[in-house]
N, C-alpha and C positions, 0 to 999 in steps of 0.2 A: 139520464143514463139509458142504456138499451134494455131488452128487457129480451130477455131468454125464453122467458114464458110469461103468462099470465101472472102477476103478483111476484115476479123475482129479476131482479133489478141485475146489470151487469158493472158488479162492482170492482173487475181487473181484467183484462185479457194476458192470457200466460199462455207461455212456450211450450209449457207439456203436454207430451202428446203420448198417444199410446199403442199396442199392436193387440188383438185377441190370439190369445194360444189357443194350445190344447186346454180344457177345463179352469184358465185363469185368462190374466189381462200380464201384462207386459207395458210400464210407462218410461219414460227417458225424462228428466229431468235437466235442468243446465249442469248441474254439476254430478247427480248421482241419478241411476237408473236400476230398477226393481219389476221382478215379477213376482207374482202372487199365484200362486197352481196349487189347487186342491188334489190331495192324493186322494189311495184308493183308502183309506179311514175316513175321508171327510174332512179332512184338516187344509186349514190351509197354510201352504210351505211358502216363505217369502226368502227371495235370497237377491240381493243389490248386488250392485257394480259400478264404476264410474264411467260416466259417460264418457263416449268416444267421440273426440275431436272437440272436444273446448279447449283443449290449448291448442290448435292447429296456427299456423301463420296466416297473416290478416289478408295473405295473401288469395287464403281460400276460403273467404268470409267474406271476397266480393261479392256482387250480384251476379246472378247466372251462376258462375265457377262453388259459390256455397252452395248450391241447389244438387248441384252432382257430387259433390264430396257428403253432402244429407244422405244422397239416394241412395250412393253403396253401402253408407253407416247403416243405415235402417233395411236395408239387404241384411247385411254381415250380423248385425244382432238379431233381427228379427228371424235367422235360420235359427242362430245359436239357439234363441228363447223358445221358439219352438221345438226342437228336439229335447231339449231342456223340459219343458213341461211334457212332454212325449214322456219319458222317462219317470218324470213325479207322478202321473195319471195313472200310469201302469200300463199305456197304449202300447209301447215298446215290450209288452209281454208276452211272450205266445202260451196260448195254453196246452196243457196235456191229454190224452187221452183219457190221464186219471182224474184230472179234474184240477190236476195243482198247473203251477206254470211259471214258464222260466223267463228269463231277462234275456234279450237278443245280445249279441257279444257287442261290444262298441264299435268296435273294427266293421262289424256288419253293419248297424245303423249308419253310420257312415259313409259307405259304399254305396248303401240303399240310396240314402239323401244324396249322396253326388250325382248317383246316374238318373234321379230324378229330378231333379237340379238341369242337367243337361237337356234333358231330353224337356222341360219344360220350357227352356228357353226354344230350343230347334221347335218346340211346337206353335209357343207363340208367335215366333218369327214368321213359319209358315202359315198359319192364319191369316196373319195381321197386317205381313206386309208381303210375301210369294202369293197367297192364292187371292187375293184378291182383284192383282195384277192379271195372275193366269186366266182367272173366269173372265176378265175383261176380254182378254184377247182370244177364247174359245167362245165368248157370245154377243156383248155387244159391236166388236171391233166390226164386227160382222154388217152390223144395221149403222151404224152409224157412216154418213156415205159425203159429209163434207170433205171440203177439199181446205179448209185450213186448217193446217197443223195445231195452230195454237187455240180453236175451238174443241179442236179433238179430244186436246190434251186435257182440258176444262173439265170437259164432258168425263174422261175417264176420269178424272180425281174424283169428281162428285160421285162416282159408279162406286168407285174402291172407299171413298168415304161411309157413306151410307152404308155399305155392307160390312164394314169393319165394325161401325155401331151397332147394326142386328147381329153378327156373331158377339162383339160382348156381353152385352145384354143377354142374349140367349145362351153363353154358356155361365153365365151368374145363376139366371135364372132358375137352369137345367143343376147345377151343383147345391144350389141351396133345398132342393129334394132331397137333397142325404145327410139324414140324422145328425150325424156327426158334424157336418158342415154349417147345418142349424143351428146347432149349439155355438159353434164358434162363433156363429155372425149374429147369437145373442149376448154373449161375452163383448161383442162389438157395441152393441148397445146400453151394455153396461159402462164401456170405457167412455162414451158421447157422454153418457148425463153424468157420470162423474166430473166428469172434465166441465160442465156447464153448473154443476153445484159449485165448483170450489170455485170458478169463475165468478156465479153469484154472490159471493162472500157468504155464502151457506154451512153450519154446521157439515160437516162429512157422514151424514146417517142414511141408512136404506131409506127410511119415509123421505127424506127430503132430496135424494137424489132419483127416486122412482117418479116425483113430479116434474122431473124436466124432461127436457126433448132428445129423440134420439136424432138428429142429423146435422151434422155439425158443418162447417164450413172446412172446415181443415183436414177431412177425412180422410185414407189413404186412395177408400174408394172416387172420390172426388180429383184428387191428385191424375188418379191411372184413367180418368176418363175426359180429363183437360189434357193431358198427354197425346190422350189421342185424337182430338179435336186440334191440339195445333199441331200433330200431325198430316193431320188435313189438310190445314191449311198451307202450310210450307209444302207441301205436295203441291198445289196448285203453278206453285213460281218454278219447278224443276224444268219441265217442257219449254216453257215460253224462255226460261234462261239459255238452256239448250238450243233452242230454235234462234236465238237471238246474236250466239257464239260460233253454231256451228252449221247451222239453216236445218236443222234436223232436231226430229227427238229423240230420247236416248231408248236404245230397244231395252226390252223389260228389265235383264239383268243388270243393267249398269242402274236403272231407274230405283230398281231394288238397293243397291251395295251404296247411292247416294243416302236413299233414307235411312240406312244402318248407318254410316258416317254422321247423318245428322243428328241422331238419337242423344249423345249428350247435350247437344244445347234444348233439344226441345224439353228434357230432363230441368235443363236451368231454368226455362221460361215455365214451366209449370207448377216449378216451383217456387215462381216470386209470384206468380198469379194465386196463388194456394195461401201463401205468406201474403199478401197485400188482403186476399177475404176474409183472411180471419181474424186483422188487424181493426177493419174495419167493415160497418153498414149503413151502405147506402144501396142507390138503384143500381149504379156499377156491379158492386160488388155480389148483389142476389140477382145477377141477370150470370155473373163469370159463374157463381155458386149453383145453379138452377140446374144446369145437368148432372152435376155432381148428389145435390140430394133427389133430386128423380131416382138417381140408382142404386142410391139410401136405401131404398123403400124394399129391394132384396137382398142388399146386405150388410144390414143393419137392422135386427129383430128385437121385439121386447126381451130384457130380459129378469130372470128370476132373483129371488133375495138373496138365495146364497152365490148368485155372480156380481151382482153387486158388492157383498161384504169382499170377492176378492179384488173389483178395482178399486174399495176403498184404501183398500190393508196397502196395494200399489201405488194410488197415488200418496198419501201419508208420506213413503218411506222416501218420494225424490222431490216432496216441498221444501225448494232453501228458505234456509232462517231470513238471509236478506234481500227477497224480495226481489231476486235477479234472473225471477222468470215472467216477470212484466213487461211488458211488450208496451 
């Protein structure tokens, strides 16, 4: 059997998985899904819900096409459970002058998280796939002085690659400086070695989930950084296609609005590469896994006994009796 850690044996691989809130863990189950959010007494508040899209048609449980109908479920809860635990924390509170403090109107919360919603998306975009193009074509385009198209094009992938990978990492890096953001991505560490206890066939207790590991193969972190490696790579075949259909490469804007058009399948392929390493270890699978827990190491932090008891209390509550989150 594999072994998780030293002395702890991998006695099942299961489908649950989980997100860190605000001040709790958030798990999805096959059949029932649970957050666990410590309020402002200390307590911790658990409240379930059924999992979204197990009955969907089998049609969207193919390969690829399940990986994108995954990605917007675990969007679409994973806002909800965060504003959710927002609200149990007491983060949604502003305070007074007097000292007491009051509950933002929901209407407001709302509006907040959509227009930050928005504007997270237009920023990633612009990151990750406009400036990375534009710096191309404001500095290297400049030095680079061949005359075939399709080494050019090379050349710039690898340009916009590379720099995509130093802006992620350096704005992980740069956000887990903030307190707040700390914590969460210690609540993150709490949800790994839950997840690798019960995996273990282990009692569910603080002692015995504090000795496993925090960097799991199936992280979300891991997911969003295969994403953008086959990114990459599907970047590379745009030019040489282009070049090969229309004797030309597409100027930056069209070059852009293809890799937005291609964003769900690389969605799907990063999610059966995510779903295939966590099924299994071998050399394959800790070579596809290897950038994923590198980036582990900022956001994914130890964490403390009472975030532990909340991804215990979560996961507990979306273990099926029949054993139908065995993989």
């Amino acid at each position: 059997m594999k072994q998780t850690k030293e002395g702890a044996a991998c006695a099942k691989k299961t489908s649950i998985g989980g997100q860190a809130l605000i001040e709790g863990i958030m798990m999805r189950g096959p059949k029932k899904s649970a957050m666990a959010v410590r309020n402002q007494k200390g307590e911790i508040v658990v409240e379930e819900f059924e999992t979204k899209g197990a009955n969907r048609p089998k049609i969207c449980k193919l390969p690829i096409i399940r990986g994108i109908f995954g990605y917007i479920d675990s969007m679409t809860i994973g806002y909800k459970c965060l504003m959710r635990s927002a609200e149990l924390s007491g983060m949604s509170e502003v305070e007074n002058e007097d000292g007491s403090s009051d509950k933002l109107p929901k209407w407001l919360m709302t509006l907040v998280t959509v227009i930050s919603t928005v504007l997270g998306f237009a920023i990633a975009i612009g990151l990750f796939v406009w400036l990375p193009a534009k710096l191309y074509d404001w500095t290297l385009s400049r030095v680079v002085t061949t005359e075939k198209a399709a080494l050019a094009s090379l050349i710039k992938s690898a340009f916009e690659g590379v720099l995509k990978i130093l802006l992620l990492v350096g704005y992980m890096a740069a956000i887990s400086l903030m307190k707040d953001i700390r914590r969460t991505f210690m609540y993150h560490g709490a949800e790994h070695k839950t997840i690798f206890c019960y995996e273990a066939g282990l009692p569910l207790t603080v002692e015995n989930v504090k000795s496993q590991r925090r960097f799991h193969p199936r992280c979300g972190t891991s997911f969003l950084i295969l994403m953008l490696l086959i990114s990459i790579f599907v970047s590379f075949f745009i030019d040489p296609i282009s070049i090969a259909i229309s004797g030309s490469v597409l100027p930056t804007v069209w070059r852009v609005l293809v890799k937005l058009l291609l964003i769900p399948i690389i969605v799907g392929l990063g999610y059966e590469l995510i779903k295939f390493a966590g099924r299994h270890d071998n050399l394959l699978t800790r070579i596809i896994s290897a950038p994923g827990v590198a980036l582990q190491h900022v956001t994914v932090l130890e964490p403390t006994d009472d975030m532990i008891e909340c991804a215990i209390k979560a996961v507990e509550e979306v273990i099926p009796e029949d054993d139908s989150d065995r993989w």
